[in-house]
N, C-alpha and C positions, 0 to 999 in steps of 0.2 A: 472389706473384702469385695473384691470385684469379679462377679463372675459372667462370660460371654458364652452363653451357649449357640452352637447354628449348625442345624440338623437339615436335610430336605430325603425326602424318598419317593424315589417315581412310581407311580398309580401304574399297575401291571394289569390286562386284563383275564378275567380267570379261566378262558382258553387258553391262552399261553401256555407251552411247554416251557420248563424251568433246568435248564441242564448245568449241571455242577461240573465245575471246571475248577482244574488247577492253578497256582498260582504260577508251577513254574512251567508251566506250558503254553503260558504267556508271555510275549514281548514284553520290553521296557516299559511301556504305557498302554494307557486301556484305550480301544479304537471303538469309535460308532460305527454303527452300519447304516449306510449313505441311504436306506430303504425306508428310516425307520423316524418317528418323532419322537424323542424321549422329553415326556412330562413329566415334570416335581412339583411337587408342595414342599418351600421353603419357607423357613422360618430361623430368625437371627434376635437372641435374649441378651438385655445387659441388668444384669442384679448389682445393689449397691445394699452394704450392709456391714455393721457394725465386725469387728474381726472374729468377735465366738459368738455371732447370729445364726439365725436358722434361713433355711431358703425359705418357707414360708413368711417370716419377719421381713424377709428383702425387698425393699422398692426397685421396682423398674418398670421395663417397658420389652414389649413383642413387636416386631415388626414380620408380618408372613406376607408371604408373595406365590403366585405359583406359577412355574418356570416352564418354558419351553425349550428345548435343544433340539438341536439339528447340525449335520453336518454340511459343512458350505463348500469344502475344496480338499485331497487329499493328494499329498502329493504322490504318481504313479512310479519314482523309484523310492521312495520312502512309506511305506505306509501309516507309519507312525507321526508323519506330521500333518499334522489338520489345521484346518479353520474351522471353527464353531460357532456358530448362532445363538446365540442366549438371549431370549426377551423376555421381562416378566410382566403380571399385570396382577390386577385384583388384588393391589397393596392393600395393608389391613395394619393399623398402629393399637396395640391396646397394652394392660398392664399383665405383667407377669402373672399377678398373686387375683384373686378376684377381692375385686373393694366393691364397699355397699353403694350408693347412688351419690351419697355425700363426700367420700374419700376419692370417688372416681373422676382423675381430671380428664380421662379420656372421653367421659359419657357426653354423647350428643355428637360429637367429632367425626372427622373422615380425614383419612390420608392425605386429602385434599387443602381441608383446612389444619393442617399439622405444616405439612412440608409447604403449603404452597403451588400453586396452579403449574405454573415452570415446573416446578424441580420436581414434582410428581410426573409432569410430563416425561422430563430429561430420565429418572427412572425409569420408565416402562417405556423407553426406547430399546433400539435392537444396541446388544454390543457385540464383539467379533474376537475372537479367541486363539491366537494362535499357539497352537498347543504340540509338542516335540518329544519323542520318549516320555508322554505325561507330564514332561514340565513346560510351564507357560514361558515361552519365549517374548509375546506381546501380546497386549489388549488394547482394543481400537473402538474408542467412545467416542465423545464431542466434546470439541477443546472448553468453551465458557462452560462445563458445567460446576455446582458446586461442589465444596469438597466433599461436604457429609455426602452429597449422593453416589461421587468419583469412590469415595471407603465402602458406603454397602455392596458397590459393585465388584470393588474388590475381593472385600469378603467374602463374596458368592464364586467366583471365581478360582479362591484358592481352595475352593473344594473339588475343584476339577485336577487338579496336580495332586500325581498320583503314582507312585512307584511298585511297581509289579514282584519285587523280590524283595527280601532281607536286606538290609545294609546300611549303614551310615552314609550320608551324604550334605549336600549344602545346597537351600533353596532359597530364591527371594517370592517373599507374599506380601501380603498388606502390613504386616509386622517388620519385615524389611529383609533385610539376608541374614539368615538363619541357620543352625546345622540341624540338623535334624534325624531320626532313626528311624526308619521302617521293617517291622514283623509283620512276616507274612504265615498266615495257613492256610490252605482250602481255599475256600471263597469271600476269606474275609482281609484286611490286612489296617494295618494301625500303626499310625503315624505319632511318634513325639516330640516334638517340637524344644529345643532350648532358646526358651524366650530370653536368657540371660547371654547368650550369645547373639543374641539378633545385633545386628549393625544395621542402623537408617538415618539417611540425612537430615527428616525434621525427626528433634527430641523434644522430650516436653523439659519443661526449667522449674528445679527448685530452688535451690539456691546456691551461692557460690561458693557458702560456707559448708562443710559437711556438716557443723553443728544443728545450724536448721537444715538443713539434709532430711530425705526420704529413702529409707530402703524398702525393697521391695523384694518380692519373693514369686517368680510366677513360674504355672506349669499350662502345658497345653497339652491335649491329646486327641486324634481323629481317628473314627473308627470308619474304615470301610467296608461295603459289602459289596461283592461283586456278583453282576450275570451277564452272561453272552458275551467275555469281553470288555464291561462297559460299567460305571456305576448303579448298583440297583438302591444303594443308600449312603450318606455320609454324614456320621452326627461327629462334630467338634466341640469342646468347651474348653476353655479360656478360662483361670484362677490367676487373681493378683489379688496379693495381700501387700497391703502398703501399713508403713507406718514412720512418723515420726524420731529421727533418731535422737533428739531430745529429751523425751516420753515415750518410750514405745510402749509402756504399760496405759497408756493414754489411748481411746475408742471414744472422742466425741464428734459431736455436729458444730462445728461455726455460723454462726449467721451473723450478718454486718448490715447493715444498712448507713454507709457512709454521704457525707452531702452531694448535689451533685458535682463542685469542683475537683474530690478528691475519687470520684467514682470513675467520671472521664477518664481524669490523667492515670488512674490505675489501669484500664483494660491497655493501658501502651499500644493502642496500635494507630498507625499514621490518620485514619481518616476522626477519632479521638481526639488528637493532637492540632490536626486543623482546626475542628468547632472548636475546642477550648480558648485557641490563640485567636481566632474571631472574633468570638466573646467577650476574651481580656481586653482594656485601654490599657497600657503599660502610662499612660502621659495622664491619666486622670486619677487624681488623688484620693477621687473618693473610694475606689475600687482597691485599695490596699488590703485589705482581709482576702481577698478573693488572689487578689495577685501573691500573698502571702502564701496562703495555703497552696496554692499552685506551683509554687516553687517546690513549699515541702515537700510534694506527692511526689515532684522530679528527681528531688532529692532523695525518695526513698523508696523509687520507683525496684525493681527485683532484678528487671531484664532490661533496660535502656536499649534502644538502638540510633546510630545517627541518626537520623533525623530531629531525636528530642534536643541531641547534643548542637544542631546546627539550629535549631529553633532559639535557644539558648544565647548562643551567639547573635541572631540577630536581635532577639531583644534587648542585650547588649548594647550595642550600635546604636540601636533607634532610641527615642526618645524616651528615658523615667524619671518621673516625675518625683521620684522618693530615691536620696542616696540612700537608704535602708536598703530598699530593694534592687536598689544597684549592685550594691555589695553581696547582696545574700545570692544574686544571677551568678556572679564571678566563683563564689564562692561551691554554690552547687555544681557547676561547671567541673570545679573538681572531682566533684564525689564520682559525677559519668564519666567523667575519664580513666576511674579508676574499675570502675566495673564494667566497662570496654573493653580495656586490656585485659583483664581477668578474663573477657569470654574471648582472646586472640583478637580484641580489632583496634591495638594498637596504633596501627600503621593508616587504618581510618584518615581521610585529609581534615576531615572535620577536629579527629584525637590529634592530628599534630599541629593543627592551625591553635588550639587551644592550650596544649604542652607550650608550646612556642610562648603563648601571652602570657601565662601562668609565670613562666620559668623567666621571663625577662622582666615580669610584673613592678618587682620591687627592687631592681634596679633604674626601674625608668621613670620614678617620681621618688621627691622628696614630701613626698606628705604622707605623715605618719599614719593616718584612716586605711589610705589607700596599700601601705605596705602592710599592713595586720589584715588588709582585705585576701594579698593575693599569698601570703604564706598562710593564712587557713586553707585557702584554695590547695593550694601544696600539702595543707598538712590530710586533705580530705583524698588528692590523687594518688599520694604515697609514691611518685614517681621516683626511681631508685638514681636517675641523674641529679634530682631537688637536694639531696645528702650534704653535696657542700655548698651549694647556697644558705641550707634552712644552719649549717654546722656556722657559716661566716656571719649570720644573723644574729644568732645564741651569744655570741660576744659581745658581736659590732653594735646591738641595738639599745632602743632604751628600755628600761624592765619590762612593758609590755611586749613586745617585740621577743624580747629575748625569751620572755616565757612560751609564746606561742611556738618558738621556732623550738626550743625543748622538748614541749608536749609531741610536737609533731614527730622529732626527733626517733620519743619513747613509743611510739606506733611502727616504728620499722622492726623489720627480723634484725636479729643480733647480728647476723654474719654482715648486715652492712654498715653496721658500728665498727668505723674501722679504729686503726689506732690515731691517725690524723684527728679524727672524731672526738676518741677519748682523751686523747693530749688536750686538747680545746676545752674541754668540758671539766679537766681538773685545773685549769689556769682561770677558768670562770670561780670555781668554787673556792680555791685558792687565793683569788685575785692578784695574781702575777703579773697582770697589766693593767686591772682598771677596776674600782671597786664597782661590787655590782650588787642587787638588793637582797635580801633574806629570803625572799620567793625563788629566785633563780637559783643561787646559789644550793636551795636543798631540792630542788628542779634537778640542777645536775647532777648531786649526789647520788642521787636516784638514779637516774640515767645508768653513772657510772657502775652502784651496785647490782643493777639488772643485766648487765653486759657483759658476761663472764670477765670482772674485775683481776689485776693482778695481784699479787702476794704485795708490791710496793704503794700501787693503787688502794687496797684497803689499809694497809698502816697507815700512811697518810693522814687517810679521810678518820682515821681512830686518832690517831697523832693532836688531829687540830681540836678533837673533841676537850674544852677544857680553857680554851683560849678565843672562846665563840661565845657570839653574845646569850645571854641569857636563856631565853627562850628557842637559842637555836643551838644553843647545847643538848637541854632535853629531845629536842626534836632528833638530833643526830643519836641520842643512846634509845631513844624509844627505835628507830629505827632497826641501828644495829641488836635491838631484843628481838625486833617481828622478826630478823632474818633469821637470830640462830633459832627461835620458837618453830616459824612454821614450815622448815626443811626447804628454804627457797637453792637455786643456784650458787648463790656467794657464800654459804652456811659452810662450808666447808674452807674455804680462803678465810674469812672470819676468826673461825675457830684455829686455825692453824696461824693467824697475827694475834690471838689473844693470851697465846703461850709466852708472851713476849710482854713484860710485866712492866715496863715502860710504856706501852698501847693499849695495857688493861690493867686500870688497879685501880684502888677505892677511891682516890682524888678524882679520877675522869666517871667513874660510874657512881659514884652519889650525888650530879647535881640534878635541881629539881627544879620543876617548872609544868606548867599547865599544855604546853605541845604537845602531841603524841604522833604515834605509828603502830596501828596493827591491824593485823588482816585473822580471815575467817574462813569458813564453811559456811555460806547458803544454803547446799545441800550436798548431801554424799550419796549416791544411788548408783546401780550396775551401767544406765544409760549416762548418766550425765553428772558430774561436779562443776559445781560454780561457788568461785571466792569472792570475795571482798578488800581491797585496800584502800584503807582509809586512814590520810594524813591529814594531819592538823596544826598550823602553825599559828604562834600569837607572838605579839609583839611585846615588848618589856613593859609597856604599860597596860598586858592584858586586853590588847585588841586586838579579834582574829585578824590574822593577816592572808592565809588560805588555808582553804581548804580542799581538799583532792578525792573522790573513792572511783578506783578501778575497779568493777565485777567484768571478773572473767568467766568464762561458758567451756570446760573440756568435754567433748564426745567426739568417739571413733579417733583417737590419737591426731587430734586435730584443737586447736583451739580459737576460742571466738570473744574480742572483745566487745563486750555488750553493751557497757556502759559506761562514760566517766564525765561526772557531774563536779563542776569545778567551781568553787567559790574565789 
C-alpha cells in the first residue's frame, strides 16, 4: 500500500481578524491580496507498506519546506487570473515513523547531502504560477532541472488549484488529466480526485501480459480551508494498493542482488546500454559468459526500446567471434521485435530494417545453421506476415527445420491458422507428398487438434490411428484420451467422430506402447490457473525420440505461455 500524504497551512498572526466567508460568494478561484505575503509550512509523506499494515509499521520518508507566496501580476479585466510567486527553503528530509539511531538512514544527513548541492539549489529557487478560475493554466521553473525536483514542485503546486463551488469537473496535475468532484460548505471545500481516470503521457510498465499484470486501486482526496479569499490550509493524501494479478493474496518484499552484467542491461536505459556495449569485446572469445548473459538480459529485457534493438544490429554487423553468439544476436533480435510492436512501435526503422532480415533470412542461404537461426528468430517475433514462410517450412524442410517452423507455428492465435495452414499440416501428417519423421508428424497433429479441427479433420487423424507405427499409435490415442479427459477445444468434434465405430473401436483403441499425452492442473485458485502438457514420444526400439510440456498461466481472461521445455 502506498500512501502520499501533503498538507501545508499558513502561520496566521494572533492579531489577525478571521472572517467567515461563504463559499458561494465567491468567484471560480481563490485570489490573493497583492498587500499581503502568505507563509506555509509544507510538508509531502510517502509510506510504503505491506497491504493490511499499519501506518505505524510503514517505511518512508518526509520531505517539509516552508513556503512563501506572493502575488506577482493580476490581470486588471480579469481578476481571477494571477501570477504567483512560490519559493521554498529550509528543506528538511527525515522518516515518517521515528526509528532508534540504528534503523535511522536519515540520522547525521541534510537535504543537502540527500538531493545534492544543484538540485537542492534548483528546489529552493523561485517558480511562477499561472493561475485562471483556480486552475493552473502554466508553471514556469528552469528547463535542466531534475525530474524528482520538476514532481515536488508540482506536487506543491496542485495544491493551489482550487474550485470555489460544487461540481464535477476535469483537471490536469502532476497525476496528469483527471476528472475530479468538488463539495463545497462554508469555508471549507474538498476535492476527489479519480486517480483511475487520470490520463498522462509517461506511464509506469508492467508487463505486456495481463498475467504478470498489476492492479491497482487508488483514491485521492483534498481537504481545503479557506480565509479571506485565499487558502488558509490544504491536506491531501494519496492511497494505491497494488497487487499482483497472479497472486494477489500475495504481500511480499523481493530482493535481487543480480551480477553486474545482468543489473546494467536490466535498468534499460540508453546511458546503461552504452557502458555495457563499451565493456563488451564481441571479437574476443574469452568474454563469451559475459557476452552470453548480455544477450539473455536483452532477451528478457520487460520494456526494450530502439536503441537496445539498433545495438543488436550493430553487433550483428561487426565482428563475433563465436557463431554461438551470432546466432543467439539474430535470434534475440526477434524477441524485441516482438515486444516493440506489442507496445505500437512497430513501424520503428530499426523494427522494420530487422522484420526485413528476419523475414528474408531463410530464403537467402542454403545453410541449414543459419535457416533454424532466423525461423527461431521468427518463431520469437511472432510476426503475423512470418505465417506462410514458417507454413512453407513445416513441409519443405528437413526434420529439424520442420519441427522448429511447427513449434513456432503452435505459438500464434488460432484465428491465424488459416485453412491454407491446416491443409499443409494434414498432408505433413498424412504424408501426401513426402515422408516426414515421427516428431513432425505428431508436431502437426497437435497443431491440427488445438486449431479449432474439423468434423473430417478429426476422422482422419482417428482414421490413421491403427495403421501408425508402433509407438506413434500410442502416442496418437493417449492424445486423443488428454483431449476428451481435460475438456480442451476439440473435445467436442472428438466426441461427435467417435459415435462413428469405424473411427472408434477396440482394434484402434487397445494398442499399447510406452508414448504418452496428458496434461494437468498446477494449480487452481480465484487469481490464477495454470496447466501442464506434457508429450512424450519413443521410438520402436524404446528410445525417447521427444519430448514436449506446455505450462500455460490463465489470469483476468487472458492467457500466458510460460513455458515449454523441449527435448
Amino acid at each position: 500500500m502506498n500512501s502520499n500524504n501533503s498538507f501545508f497551512s499558513r502561520n496566521i498572526p494572533h492579531t489577525q481578524r478571521v472572517r467567515h466567508i461563504k463559499v458561494s460568494d465567491q468567484t471560480s478561484g481563490p485570489r490573493l491580496n497583492n498587500e499581503k505575503l502568505y507563509k506555509y509550512s509544507y510538508a509531502a509523506e510517502v509510506l510504503l507498506d505491506r497491504a493490511k499494515g499499519t501506518a505505524e509499521e510503514s517505511t518512508g520518508y518526509r520531505i517539509s519546506t516552508s513556503v512563501n507566496v506572493n502575488l506577482v501580476w493580476r490581470n486588471p479585466s480579469n481578476k481571477d487570473e494571477q501570477l504567483i510567486k512560490i519559493l521554498m527553503s529550509d528543506v528538511k528530509i527525515e522518516n515518517v515513523n521515528k526509528r532508534d539511531d540504528k534503523r535511522n538512514i536519515f540520522l547525521g544527513s541534510s537535504a543537502k547531502s540527500i538531493l545534492g548541492k544543484d538540485n537542492l539549489a534548483a528546489l529552493e529557487k523561485p517558480l511562477i504560477l499561472h493561475l485562471n478560475f483556480g486552475k493552473v493554466k502554466s508553471l514556469y521553473s528552469y528547463q535542466k532541472e531534475h525530474a524528482v525536483i520538476r514532481n515536488i514542485k508540482r506536487g506543491l503546486v496542485s495544491l493551489f488549484q482550487l474550485q470555489l463551488s460544487s461540481g464535477r469537473g476535469e483537471e490536469e496535475d502532476v497525476s496528469g488529466k483527471c476528472k475530479v468532484n468538488y463539495q463545497s460548505r462554508q469555508n471549507q471545500v474538498t476535492r476527489i480526485k479519480e486517480l483511475d481516470s487520470c490520463k498522462t503521457a509517461d506511464t509506469g510498465f508492467t508487463s505486456h501480459s495481463k498475467v504478470l499484470g498489476v492492479s491497482s486501486k487508488s483514491t485521492s482526496a483534498t481537504v481545503f480551508t479557506l480565509e479571506d479569499g485565499f487558502i488558509k490550509s490544504a491536506h491531501s493524501e494519496e492511497n494505491h494498493l497494488l497487487s499482483l494479478n497472479v497472486r494477489q493474496a500475495i504481500a511480499a518484499k523481493i530482493v535481487s542482488n543480480p551480477p553486474l552484467v545482468d543489473a546494467v542491461t536490466s535498468t534499460q536505459t540508453l546511458a546503461s546500454l552504452e557502458a555495457i556495449l563499451e565493456f563488451l569485446d564481441f571479437s574476443d572469445e574469452e568474454g563469451l559468459v559475459l557476452q552470453e548473459r548480455f544477450l539473455y538480459a536483452c532477451g528478457f529485457a520487460s520494456h526494450p526500446n530502439e536503441e537496445m534493438l539498433k545495438a543488436l544490429m550493430g553487433i550483428r554487423n561487426g565482428k563475433i567471434s563465436s557463431n554461438d553468439i551470432k546466432e543467439s544476436v539474430v535470434i534475440i533480435m526477434g524477441a524485441l521485435v516482438r515486444k516493440l510492436c506489442q507496445k505500437g512501435g512497430c513501424e520503428l526503422p530499426a523494427v522494420v530494417e530487422t522484420k526485413k532480415l528476419i523475414l528474408e533470412g531463410p530464403d537467402s542461404t542454403e545453410v541449414e545453421s543459419e535457416i533454424q537461426m532466423y525461423l527461431l528468430s521468427l518463431k520469437n517475433a511472432l510476426l503475423p506476415e512470418a505465417v506462410p514462410l514458417l507454413t512453407k517450412y513445416s513441409e519443405s524442410g528437413s526434420g529439424t527445420i520442420s519441427s522448429i517452423s511447427i513449434a513456432a507455428l503452435q505459438k500464434y492465435d488460432v484465428s491465424l491458422i488459416t485453412k491454407e495452414v491446416k491443409k499443409t499440416l494434414n498432408r505433413i501428417y498424412h504424408q501426401n507428398h513426402r515422408v516426414h519423421e515421427k516428431t513432425v508428424r505428431t508436431a502437426a497433429a497437435d497443431l491440427i487438434f488445438s486449431s479449432n479441427p474439423t468434423y473430417m479433420e478429426v476422422k482422419n487423424l482417428m482414421l490413421s490411428i491403427g495403421s501408425l507405427p508402433h509407438e506413434m499409435n500410442k502416442y496418437m490415442l493417449s492424445k486423443v484420451q488428454d483431449i476428451l479427459h481435460f475438456e480442451m477445444p476439440a473435445s467436442k468434434v472428438v466426441r461427435q467422430v467417435m459415435r462413428n465405430m469405424i473411427a472408434y473401436n477396440y482394434d484402434r483403441f487397445s494398442k499399447v506402447g510406452s508414448s504418452s499425452a496428458f496434461s494437468g492442473y498446477i494449480t487452481r485458485d480465484p487469481d490464477t490457473t495454470a496447466t501442464y502438457s506434457l508429450d512424450i514420444l519413443y521410438s520402436g526400439s524404446g528410445i525417447l525420440r521427444r519430448s514436449n510440456m506446455d505450462i500455460m498461466t490463465f489470469s483476468k481472461d487472458t492467457q500466458l505461455h510460460a513455458s515449454q521445455p523441449t527435448g
